[in-house]
Backbone as JSON Lines, residues from 0, in Angstrom:
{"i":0,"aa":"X","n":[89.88,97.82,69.44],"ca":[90.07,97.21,70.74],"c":[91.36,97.74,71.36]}
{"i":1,"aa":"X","n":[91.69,97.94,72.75],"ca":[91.98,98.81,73.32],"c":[93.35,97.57,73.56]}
{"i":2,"aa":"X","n":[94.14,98.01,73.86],"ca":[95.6,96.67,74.47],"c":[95.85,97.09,75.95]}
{"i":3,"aa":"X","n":[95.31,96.29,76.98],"ca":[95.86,96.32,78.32],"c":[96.68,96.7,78.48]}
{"i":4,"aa":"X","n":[97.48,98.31,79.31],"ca":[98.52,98.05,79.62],"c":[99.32,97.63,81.03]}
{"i":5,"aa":"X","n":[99.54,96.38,81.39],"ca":[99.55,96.17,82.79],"c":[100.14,97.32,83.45]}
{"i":6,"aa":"X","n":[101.85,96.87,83.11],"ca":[102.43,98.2,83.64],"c":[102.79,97.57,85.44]}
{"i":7,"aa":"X","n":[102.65,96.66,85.62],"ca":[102.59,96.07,87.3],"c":[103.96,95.9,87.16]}
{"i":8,"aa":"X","n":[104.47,96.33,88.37],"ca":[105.88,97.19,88.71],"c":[106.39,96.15,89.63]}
{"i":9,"aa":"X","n":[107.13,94.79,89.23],"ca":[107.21,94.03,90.74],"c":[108.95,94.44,90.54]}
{"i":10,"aa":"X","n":[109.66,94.84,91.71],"ca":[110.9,94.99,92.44],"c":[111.67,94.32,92.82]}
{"i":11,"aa":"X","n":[112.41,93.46,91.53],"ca":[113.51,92.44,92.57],"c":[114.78,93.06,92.96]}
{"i":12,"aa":"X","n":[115.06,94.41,92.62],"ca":[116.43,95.29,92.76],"c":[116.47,94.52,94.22]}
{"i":13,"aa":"X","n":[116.16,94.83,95.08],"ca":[116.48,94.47,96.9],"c":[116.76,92.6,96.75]}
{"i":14,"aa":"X","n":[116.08,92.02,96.47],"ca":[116.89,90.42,96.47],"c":[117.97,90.64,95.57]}
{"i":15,"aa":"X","n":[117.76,91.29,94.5],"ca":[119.21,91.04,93.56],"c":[120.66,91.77,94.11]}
{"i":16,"aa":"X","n":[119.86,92.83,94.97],"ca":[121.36,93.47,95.4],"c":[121.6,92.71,96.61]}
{"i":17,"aa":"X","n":[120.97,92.06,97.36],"ca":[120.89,91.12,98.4],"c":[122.4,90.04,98.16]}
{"i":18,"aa":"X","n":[121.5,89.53,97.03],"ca":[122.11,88.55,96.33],"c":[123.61,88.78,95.95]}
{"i":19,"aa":"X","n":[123.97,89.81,95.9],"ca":[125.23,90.4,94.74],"c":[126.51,91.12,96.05]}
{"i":20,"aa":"X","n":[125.36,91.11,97.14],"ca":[126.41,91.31,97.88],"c":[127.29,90.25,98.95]}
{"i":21,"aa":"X","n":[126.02,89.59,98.49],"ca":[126.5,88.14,99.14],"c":[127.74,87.21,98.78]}
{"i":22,"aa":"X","n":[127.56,87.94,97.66],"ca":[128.89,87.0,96.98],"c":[130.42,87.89,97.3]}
{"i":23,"aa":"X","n":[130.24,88.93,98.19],"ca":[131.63,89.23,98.52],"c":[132.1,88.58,100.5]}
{"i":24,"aa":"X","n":[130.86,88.42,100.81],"ca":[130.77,87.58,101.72],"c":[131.05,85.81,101.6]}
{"i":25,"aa":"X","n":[130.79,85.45,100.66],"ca":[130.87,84.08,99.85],"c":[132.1,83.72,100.38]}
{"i":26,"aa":"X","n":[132.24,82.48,101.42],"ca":[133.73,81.77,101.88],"c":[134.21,80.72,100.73]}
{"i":27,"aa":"X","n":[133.26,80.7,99.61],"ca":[134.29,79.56,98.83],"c":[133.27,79.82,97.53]}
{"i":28,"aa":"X","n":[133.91,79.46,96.64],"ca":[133.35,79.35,95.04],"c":[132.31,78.78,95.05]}
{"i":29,"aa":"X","n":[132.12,76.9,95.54],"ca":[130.64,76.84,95.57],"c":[129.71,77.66,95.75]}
{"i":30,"aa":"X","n":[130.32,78.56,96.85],"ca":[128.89,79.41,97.47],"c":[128.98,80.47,96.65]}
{"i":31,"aa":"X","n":[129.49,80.86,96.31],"ca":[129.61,81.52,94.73],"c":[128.52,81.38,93.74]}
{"i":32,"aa":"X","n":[128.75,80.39,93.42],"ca":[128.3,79.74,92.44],"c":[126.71,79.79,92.87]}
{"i":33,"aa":"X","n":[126.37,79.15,93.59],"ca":[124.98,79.31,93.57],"c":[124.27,80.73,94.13]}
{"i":34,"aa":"X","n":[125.05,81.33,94.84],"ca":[124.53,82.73,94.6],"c":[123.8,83.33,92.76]}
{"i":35,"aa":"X","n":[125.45,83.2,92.3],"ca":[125.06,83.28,90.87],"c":[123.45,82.25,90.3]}
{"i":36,"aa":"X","n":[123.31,81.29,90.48],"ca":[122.67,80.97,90.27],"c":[121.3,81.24,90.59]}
{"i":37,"aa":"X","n":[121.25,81.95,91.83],"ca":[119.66,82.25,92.09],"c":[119.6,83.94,91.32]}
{"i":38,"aa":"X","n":[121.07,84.35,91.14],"ca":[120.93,85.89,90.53],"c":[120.46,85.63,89.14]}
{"i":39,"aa":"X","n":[120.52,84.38,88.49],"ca":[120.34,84.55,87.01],"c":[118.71,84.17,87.19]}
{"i":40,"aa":"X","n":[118.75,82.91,88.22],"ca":[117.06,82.66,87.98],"c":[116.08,84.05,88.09]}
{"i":41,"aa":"X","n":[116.8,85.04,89.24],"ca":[115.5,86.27,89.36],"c":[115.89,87.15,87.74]}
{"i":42,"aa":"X","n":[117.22,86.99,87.13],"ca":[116.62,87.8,86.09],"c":[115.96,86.94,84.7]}
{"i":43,"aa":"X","n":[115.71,85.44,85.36],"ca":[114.94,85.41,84.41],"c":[113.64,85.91,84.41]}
{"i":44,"aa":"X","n":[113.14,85.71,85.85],"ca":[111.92,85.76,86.1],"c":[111.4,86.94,85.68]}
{"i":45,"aa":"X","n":[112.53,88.08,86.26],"ca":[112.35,89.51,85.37],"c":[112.38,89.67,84.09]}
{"i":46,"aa":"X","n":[112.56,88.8,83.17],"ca":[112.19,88.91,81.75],"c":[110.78,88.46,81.57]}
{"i":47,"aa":"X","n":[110.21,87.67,82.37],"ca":[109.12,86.8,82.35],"c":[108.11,87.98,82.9]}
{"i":48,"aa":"X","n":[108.1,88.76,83.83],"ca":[107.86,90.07,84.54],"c":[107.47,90.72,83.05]}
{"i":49,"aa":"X","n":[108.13,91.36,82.62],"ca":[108.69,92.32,81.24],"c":[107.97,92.0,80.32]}
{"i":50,"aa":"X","n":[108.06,90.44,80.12],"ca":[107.12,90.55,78.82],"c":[105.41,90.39,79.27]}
{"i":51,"aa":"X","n":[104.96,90.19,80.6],"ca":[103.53,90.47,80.97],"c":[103.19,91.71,80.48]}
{"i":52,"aa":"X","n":[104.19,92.86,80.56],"ca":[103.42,93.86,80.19],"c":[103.21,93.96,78.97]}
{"i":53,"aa":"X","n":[103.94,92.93,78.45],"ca":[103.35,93.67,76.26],"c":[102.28,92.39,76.31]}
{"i":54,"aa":"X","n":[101.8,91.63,76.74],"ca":[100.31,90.72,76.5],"c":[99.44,91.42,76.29]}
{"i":55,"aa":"X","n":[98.55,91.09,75.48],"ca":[97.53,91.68,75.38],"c":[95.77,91.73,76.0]}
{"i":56,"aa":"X","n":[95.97,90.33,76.53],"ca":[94.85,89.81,77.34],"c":[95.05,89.57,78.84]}
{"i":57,"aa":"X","n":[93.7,89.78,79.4],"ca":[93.67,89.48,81.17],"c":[94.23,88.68,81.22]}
{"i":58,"aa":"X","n":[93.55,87.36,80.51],"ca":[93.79,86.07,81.02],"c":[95.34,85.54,80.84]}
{"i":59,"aa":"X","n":[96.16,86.24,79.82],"ca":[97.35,85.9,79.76],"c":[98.4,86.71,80.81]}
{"i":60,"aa":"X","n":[97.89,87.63,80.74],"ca":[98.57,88.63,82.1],"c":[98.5,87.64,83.55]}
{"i":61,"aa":"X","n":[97.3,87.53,83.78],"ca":[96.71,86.11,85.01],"c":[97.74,85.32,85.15]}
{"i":62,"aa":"X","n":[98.02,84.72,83.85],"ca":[98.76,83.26,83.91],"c":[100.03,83.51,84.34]}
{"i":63,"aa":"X","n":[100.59,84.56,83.46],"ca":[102.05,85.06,83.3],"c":[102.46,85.37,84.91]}
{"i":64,"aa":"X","n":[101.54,86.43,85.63],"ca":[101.78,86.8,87.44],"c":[101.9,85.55,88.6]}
{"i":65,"aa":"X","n":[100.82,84.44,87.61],"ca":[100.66,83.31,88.42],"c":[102.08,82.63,88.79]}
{"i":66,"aa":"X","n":[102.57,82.23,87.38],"ca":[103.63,81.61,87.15],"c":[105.18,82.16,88.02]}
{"i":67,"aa":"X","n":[104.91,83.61,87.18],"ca":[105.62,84.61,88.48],"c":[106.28,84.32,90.01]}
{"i":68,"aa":"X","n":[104.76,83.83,90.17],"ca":[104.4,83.89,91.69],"c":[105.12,82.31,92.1]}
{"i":69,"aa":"X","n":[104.49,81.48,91.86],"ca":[105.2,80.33,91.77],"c":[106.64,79.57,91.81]}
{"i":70,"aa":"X","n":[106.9,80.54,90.61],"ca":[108.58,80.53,90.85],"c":[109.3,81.51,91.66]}
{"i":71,"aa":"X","n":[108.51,82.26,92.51],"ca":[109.12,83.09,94.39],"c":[108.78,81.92,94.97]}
{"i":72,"aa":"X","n":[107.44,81.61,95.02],"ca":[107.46,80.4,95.74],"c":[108.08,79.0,95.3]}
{"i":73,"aa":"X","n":[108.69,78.23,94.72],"ca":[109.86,77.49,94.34],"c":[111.1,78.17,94.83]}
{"i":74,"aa":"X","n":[111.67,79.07,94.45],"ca":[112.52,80.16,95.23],"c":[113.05,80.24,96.25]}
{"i":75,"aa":"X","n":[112.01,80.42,97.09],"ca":[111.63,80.63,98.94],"c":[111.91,79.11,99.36]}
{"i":76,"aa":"X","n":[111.39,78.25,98.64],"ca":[111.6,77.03,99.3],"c":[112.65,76.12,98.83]}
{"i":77,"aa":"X","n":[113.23,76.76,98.0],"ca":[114.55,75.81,97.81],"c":[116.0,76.76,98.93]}
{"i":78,"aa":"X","n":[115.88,78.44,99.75],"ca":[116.4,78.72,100.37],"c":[116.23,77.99,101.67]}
{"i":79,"aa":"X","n":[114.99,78.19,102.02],"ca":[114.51,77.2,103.35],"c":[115.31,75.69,103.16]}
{"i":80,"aa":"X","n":[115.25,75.38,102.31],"ca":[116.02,74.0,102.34],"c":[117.36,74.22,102.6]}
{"i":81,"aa":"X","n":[117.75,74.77,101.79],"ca":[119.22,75.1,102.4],"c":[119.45,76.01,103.71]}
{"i":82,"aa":"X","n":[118.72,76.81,104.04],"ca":[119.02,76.92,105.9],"c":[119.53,75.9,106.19]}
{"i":83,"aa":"X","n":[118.14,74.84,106.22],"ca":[118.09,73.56,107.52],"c":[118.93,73.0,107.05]}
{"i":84,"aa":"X","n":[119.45,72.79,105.96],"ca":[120.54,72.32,105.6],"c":[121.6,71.98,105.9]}
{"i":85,"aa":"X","n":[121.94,73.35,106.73],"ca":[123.38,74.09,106.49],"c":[124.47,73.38,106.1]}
{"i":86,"aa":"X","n":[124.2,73.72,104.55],"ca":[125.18,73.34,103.7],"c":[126.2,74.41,103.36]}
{"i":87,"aa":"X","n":[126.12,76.05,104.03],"ca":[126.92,76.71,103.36],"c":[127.49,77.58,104.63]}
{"i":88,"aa":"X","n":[128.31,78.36,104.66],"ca":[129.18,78.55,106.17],"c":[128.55,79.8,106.4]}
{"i":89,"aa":"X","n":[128.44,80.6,105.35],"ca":[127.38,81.74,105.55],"c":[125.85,82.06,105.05]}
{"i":90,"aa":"X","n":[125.22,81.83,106.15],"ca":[124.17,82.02,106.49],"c":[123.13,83.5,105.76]}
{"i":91,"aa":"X","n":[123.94,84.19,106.63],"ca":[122.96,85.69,106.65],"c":[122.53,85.87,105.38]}
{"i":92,"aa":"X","n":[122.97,85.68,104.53],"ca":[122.74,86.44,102.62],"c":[121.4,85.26,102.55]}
{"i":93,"aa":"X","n":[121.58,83.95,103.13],"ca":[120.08,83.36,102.88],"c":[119.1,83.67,103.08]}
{"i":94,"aa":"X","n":[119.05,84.17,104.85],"ca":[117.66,84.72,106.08],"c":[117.4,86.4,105.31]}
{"i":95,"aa":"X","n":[118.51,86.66,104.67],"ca":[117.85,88.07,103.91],"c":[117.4,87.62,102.2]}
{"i":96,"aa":"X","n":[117.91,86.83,101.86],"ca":[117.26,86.88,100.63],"c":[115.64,85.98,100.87]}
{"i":97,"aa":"X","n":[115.83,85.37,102.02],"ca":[114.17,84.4,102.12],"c":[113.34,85.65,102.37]}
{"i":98,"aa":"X","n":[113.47,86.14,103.33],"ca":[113.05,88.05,103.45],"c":[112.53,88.75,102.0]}
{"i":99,"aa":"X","n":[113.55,88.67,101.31],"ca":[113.04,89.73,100.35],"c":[112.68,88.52,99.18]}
{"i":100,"aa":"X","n":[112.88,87.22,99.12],"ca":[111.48,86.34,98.16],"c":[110.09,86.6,98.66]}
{"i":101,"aa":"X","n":[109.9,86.27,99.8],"ca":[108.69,86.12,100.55],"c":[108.09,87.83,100.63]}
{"i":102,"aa":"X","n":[108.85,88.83,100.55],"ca":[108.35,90.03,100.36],"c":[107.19,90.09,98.96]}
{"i":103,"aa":"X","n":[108.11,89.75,97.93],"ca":[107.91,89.67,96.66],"c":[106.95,88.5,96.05]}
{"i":104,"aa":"X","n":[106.77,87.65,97.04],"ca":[105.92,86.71,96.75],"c":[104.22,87.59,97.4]}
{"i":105,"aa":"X","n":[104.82,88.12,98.19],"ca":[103.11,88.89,98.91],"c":[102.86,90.23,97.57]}
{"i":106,"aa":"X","n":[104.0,90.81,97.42],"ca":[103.57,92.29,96.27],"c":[103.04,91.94,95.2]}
{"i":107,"aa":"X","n":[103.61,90.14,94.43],"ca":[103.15,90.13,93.45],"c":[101.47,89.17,93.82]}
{"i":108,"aa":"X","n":[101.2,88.66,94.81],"ca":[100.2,88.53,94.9],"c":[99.05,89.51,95.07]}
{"i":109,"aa":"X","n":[99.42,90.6,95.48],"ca":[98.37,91.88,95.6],"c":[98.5,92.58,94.51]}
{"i":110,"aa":"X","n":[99.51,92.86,93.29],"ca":[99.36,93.19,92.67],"c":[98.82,92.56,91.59]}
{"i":111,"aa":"X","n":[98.59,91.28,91.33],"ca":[98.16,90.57,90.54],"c":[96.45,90.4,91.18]}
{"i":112,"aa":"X","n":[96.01,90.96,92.35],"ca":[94.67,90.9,92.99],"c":[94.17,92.28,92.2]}
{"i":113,"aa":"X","n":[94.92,93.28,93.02],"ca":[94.62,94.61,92.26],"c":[94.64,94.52,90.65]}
{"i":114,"aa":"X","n":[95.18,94.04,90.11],"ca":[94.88,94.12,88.0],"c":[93.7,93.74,87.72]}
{"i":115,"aa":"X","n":[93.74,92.19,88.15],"ca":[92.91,91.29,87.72],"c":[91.83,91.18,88.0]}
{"i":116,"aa":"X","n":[91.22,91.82,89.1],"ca":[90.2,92.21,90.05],"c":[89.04,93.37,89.61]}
């Protein structure tokens, strides 16, 4: 029996450098701080990414992109909250990182159409 190799290529370099540059823009440590914090959540997600490709089954590949997907979308909507928020003095690093979640929320949905399909 043959081992799937997904191999599905999803790209968070652009939110993470998004993210990383934001923090030299950052007016205070809080905002710091949770920068950092959404930088560690995408590399978790990128470990979560990483190990889809050593699964060995559709259906676990499925689950793994799903979940993926889910947590862009959790992601996306905990930035949107903080827009309307405005809880933080700078803005822009948010309206570009909601940009490049919501990018990444559409690639990994087509790429998870295209595998699984």
């Amino acid at each position: 029996m043959l081992i799937p190799q997904t191999l599905i290529e999803i790209n968070t370099r652009n939110i993470y450098d998004c993210l990383d540059n934001a923090k030299f823009e950052a007016k205070s440590l809080s905002e710091q701080n949770i920068i950092l914090e959404f930088q560690l959540y995408i590399l978790k997600v990128d470990i979560l990414i990483l190990e889809s490709n050593n699964q060995c089954d559709l259906k676990s590949i499925r689950l793994t992109f799903d979940k993926v997907c889910r947590k862009f979308i959790l992601l996306s909507k905990q930035i949107e909250l903080m827009i309307k928020s405005s809880m933080l003095l700078t803005q822009n690093w948010l309206y570009e990182a909601l940009k490049q979640t919501k990018k990444l929320i559409i690639e990994i949905q087509e790429a998870t159409v295209r595998f699984c399909d």
